[in-house]
N, C-alpha and C positions, 0 to 999 in steps of 0.2 A: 450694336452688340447687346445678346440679352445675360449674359454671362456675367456682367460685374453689376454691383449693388447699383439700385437709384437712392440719392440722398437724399433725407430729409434733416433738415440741420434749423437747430433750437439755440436761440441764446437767454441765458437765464443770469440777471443781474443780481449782486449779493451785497450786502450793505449792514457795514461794522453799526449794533445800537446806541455809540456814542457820535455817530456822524449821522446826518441827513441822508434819510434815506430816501427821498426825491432827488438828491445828487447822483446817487447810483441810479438810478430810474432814467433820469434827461439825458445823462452820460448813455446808455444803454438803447435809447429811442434812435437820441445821434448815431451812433455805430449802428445801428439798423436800417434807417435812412441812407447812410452811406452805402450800404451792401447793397438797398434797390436800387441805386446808381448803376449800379455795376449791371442790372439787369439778373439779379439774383435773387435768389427767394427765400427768407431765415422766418423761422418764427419765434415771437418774442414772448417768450414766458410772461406773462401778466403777475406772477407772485414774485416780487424782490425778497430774494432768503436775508432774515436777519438771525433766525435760529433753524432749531431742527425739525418744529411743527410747519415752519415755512417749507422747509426743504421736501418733508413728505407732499405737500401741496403744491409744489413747483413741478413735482417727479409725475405728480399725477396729470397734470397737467400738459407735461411735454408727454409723456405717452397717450393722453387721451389725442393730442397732434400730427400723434405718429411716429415722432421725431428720431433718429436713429443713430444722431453726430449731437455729439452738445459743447456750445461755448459757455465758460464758466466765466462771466466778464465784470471783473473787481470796479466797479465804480468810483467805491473808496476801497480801506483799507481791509473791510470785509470781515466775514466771521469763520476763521479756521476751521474750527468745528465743523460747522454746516455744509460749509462750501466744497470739503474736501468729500465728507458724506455723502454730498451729490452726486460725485465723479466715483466714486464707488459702488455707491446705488445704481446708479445710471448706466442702463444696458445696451452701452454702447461707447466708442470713442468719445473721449473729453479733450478740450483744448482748456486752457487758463489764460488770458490776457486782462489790460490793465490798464486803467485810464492816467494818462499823462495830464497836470494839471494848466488848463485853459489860457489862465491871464492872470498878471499880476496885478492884477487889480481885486483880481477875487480870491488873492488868497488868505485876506482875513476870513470869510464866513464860509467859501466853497472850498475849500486846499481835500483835499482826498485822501489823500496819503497811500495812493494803490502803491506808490512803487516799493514803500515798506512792505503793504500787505501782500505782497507778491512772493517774498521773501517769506514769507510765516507759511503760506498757502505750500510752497514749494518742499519746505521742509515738514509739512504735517502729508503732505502725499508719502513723501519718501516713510516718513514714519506708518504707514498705514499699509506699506506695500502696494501704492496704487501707480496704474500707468495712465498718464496724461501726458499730450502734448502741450510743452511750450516755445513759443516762437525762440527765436535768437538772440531777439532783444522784445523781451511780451509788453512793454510800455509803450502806449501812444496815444495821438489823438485820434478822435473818432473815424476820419479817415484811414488811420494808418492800421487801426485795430481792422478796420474793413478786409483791406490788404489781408491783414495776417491769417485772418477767415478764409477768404479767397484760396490762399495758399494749402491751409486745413483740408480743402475738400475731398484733393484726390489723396492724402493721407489717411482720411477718415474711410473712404473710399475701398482703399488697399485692406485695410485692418477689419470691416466689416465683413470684405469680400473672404477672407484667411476665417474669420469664423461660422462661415458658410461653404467649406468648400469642401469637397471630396475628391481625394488624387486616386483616380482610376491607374493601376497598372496592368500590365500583361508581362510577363517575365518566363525564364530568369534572365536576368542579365547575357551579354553576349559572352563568349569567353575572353580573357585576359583585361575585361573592362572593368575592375575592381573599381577602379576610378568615380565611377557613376554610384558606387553603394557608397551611402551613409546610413549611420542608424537611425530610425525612421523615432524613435524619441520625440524628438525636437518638432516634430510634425503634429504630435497630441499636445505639448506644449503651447504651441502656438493657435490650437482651435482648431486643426487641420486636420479632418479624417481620412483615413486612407482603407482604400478596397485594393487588394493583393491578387491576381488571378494569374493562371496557368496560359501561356501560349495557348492550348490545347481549346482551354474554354473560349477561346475567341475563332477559334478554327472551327469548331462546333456552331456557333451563331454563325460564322458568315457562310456556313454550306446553309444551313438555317434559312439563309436569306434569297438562296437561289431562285431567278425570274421573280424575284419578288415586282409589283407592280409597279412601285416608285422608279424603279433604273433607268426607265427611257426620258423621266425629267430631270434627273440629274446628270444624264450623258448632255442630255442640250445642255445643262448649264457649263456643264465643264467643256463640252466645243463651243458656247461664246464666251467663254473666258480665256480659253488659250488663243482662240481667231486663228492665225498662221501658223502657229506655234504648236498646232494640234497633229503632229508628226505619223505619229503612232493613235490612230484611230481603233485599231482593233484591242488596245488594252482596256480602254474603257469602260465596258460592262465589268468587267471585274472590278476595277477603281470605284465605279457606281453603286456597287452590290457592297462594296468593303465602306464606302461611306454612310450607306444607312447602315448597317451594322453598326458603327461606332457610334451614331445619335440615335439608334434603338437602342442600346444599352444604356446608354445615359439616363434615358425616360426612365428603364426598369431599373436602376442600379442607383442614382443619387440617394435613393431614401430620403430620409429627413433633413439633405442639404440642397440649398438652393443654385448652388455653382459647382460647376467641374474641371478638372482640368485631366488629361490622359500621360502617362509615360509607361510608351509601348516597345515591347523587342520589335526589330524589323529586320535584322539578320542575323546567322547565315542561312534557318532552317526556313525560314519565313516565305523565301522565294521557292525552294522546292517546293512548300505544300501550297502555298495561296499562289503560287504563279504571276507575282506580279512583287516590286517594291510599293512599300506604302507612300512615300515620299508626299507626291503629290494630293494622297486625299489628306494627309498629317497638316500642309500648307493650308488648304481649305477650308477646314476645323477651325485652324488658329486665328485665319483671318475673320472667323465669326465669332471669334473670342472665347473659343475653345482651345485652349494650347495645347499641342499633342509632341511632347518631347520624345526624340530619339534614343533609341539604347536605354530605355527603363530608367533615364534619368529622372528620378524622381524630384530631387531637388532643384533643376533644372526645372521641372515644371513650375515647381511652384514657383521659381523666379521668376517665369514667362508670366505668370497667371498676375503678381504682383506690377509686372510694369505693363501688362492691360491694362489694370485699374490706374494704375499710374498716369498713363497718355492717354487712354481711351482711344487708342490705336492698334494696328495690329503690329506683333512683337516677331522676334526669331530667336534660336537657338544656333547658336554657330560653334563649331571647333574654330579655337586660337592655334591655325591650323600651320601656316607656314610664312616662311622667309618671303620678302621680296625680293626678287636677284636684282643683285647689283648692277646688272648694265639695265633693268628695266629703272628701278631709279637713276640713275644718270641722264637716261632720256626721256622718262615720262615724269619726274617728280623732282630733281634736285635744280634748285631755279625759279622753280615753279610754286611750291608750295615749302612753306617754312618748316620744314621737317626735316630731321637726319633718319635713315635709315632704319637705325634701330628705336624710330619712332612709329615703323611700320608693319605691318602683316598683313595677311589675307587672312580671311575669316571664311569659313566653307561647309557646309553639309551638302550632302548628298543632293537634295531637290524639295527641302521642307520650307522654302521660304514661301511667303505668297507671291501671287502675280503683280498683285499692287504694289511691293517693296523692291519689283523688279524689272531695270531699264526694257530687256524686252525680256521675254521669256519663251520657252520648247520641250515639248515632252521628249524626254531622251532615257536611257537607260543609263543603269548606274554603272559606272567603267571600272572601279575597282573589282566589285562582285562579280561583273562579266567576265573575268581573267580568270577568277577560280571556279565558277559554277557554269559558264557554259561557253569557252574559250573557243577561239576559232570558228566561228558561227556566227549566225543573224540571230541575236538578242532576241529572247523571248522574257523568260522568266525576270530578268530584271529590268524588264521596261518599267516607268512608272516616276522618273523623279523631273523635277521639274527647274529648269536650267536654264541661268542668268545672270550677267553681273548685278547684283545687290545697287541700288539708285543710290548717285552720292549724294551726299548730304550730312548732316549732323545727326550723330547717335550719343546713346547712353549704353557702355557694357557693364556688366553689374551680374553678381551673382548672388545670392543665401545658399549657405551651406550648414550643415553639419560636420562637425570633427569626427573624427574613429571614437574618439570619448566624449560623442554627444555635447559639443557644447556648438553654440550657434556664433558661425561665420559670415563675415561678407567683405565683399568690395564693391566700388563705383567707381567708373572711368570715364569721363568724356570726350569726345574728339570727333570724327568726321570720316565717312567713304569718301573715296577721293574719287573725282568724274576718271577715272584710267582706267581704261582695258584692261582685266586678268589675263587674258589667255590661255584662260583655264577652262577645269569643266567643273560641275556644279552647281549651286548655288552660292555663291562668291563673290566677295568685293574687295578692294584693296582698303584695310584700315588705316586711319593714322591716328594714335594718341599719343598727344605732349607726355615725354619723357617715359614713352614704351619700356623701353630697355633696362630701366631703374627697376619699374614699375612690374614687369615681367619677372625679375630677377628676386625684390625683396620682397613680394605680394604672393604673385600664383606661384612662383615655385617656391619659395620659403615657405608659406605657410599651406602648401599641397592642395591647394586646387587642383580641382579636374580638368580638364582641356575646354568644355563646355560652357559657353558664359552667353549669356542673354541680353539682346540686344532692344532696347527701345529706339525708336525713330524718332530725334529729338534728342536736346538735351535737358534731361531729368533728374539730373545728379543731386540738385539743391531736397527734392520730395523725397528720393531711394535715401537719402541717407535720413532722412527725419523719419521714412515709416523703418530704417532698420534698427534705428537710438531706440523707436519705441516697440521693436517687437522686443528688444532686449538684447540687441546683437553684442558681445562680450569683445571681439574686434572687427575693426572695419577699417580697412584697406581702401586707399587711393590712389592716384597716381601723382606724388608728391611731387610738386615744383623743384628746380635746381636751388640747392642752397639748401635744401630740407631734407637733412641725410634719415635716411629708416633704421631703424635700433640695430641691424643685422647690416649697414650698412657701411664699408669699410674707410673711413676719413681720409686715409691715405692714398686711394687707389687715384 
């Protein structure tokens, strides 16, 4: 994927002038040494900040490197001042951690005293209005600091990729999908550009693109990617033609950001005039780590775009769509797998998943829109979505949102596809999250989420909630264990 950041990640040692500051230095080599264990690559700032002329020469330093993530790592007790001025300065994510002391034996002449200075560091950020990540617990030994790095990356990762990023849309909205607008604030907040466009301007470029020369290598790739699955061959050119369209504008429209992500209309007028669902080239995009969200969900994209960087996999967009019927639980899941019910749903979009996320898959038309737009007939206009049960396994649902009054939302969930047949159509898997039904009740509908929540493969709940602490999220929802009632939550029921 060439869509999210590559990292280059700096650790820069800081060292109080009443302590040895060769203590912070060996402490610093250590944790470094640990990190090439790992088979990782950090570079070590050579200047230990004791003041602010260090700092500017530590700064100069890690950018002459390149360096684009920085570990701010207390050896000792460190110098507030400085240390905090760095992560300031520093044009780029910052982490703080903290040396745990070695041995008792050394603590007459080496004792360090980071786990104070951690406490001074923490409260002079907060005084400075600065955003830094700190682990859970930021104390340890040079090993464990390693660990805490390791974990840093794809958060440093995420928050790099947010201030590089431009959310392409094409709109308006579809009608009665109020759901999917938030105000787009929080999106300049967050470092996040957005370009705004017309339906029209995108129907413009893909006539634009007509017999363009590229279409005959993208039809191959898209017939050995579906293989059997390749149903509906004659939608193709279209699908081909509407694909470079969408990474021709990319080239001419990012401007001065280096990442994109798309949230496009795709119905109801979309099939009258392009003659085709996007479904399938939307899947395409995202599995090259271009997220392209349905229904001009904007915030949805940017979620999708967040747990790329996250997993460095490819992501989905699902409606938190429906019930599982009760006699399909009774026969396929009660027994079998530790869940009740209303720990259950199917999760479904039209045909945006990729092929990779899905046990098998087939080009098919979309069956809702063929009821109202070309009923009673052999599907033309809405052929194009691509349909599958969703592969089980262990996900992350998670969303960023904005409020009606601009303030920044989210939640994290984790749980699992379950290997069972839907029996459905779409793109669709049956979900299961510990304690859905709570979860359901005092999260997305109490605090009015959209139906729309983005799915990572994997669980990633532990990184989604440290990069949402530090985009600044004011609440964040999860799927709270039994015995841990939600403020809205009725004690008595």
């Amino acid at each position: 994927m060439n869509n999210i950041p590559a990292l280059k990640l700096g650790i820069a040692a800081v060292s109080r002038d009443c302590f040895p500051m060769s203590l912070s230095e060996n402490r610093r080599k250590e944790v470094a040494s640990e990190y090439a264990k790992k088979g990782l690559e950090i570079f070590e700032c050579p200047t230990v900040i004791e003041n602010e002329k260090h700092m500017r020469q530590a700064l100069a330093e890690l950018k002459e490197a390149g360096c684009n993530a920085l570990v701010v790592f207390l050896g000792n007790f460190g110098p507030e001042t400085a240390e905090t001025l760095l992560a300031k300065e520093f044009d780029g994510p910052v982490m703080f951690a903290a040396a745990a002391e070695e041995s008792g034996d050394r603590l007459m002449d080496d004792r360090g005293d980071a786990y104070c200075g951690m406490l001074n560091a923490s409260y002079n950020l907060k005084l400075r209005n600065i955003k830094a990540y700190i682990p859970e617990y930021p104390v340890g030994t040079a090993k464990e600091v390693a660990d805490m790095i390791e974990e840093f990356v794809p958060i440093a990762k995420s928050i790099i990729g947010l201030n590089n990023l431009k959310i392409i849309s094409f709109g308006p909205r579809p009608q009665d999908f109020l759901a999917c607008n938030a105000p787009i604030k929080q999106l300049y907040n967050l470092g996040v550009e957005i370009e705004e466009n017309s339906e029209l301007d995108l129907f413009a470029a893909f006539n634009e693109h007509k017999d363009d020369p590229r279409i005959p290598a993208v039809m191959k790739s898209m017939e050995e990617e579906l293989g059997e699955g390749n149903k509906m061959p004659g939608i193709l050119p279209k699908l081909a033609q509407y694909e470079i369209t969408l990474l021709d504008w990319v080239e001419q429209h990012k401007g001065s950001r280096e990442f994109v992500a798309f949230a496009n209309k795709c119905w109801p007028s979309f099939q009258t005039q392009f003659g085709f669902v996007p479904c399938y080239v939307n899947s395409r995009l995202t599995a090259m780590g271009i997220p392209v969200s349905c229904e001009v969900d904007i915030y949805g994209a940017l979620s999708e775009y967040i747990g790329t960087c996250v997993s460095e996999d490819v992501v989905t967009l699902l409606d938190i769509n429906n019930t599982v019927p009760a006699d399909m639980y009774e026969s396929e899941i009660k027994g079998t797998f530790d869940y009740t019910i209303k720990d259950t749903f199917m999760g479904f979009h039209c045909g945006n998943t990729a092929a990779s996320k899905l046990s098998s898959c087939e080009m098919k038309n979309q069956k809702i829109m063929a009821r109202a737009l070309e009923p009673d007939q052999e599907p033309n206009i809405t052929r194009g979505t691509l349909e599958g049960d969703i592969l089980p396994g262990k996900i992350t649902f998670f969303r960023l949102q904005s409020t009606a009054d601009a303030k920044l939302t989210a939640y994290v969930a984790e749980g699992e596809v379950l290997p069972v047949a839907t029996k459905s159509f779409g793109g669709i898997g049956i979900f299961a999250i510990p304690e859905m039904g709570r979860f359901y009740r005092h999260v997305l509908v109490e605090k009015n989420y959209p139906h729309h929540g983005a799915v990572a493969f994997g669980h990633f709940g532990k990184v989604l909630f440290e990069v949402f602490k530090y985009l600044g999220v004011e609440e964040l929802g999860f799927n709270q264990p039994k015995g841990m009632l939600y403020k809205s939550e009725n004690p008595f029921a």
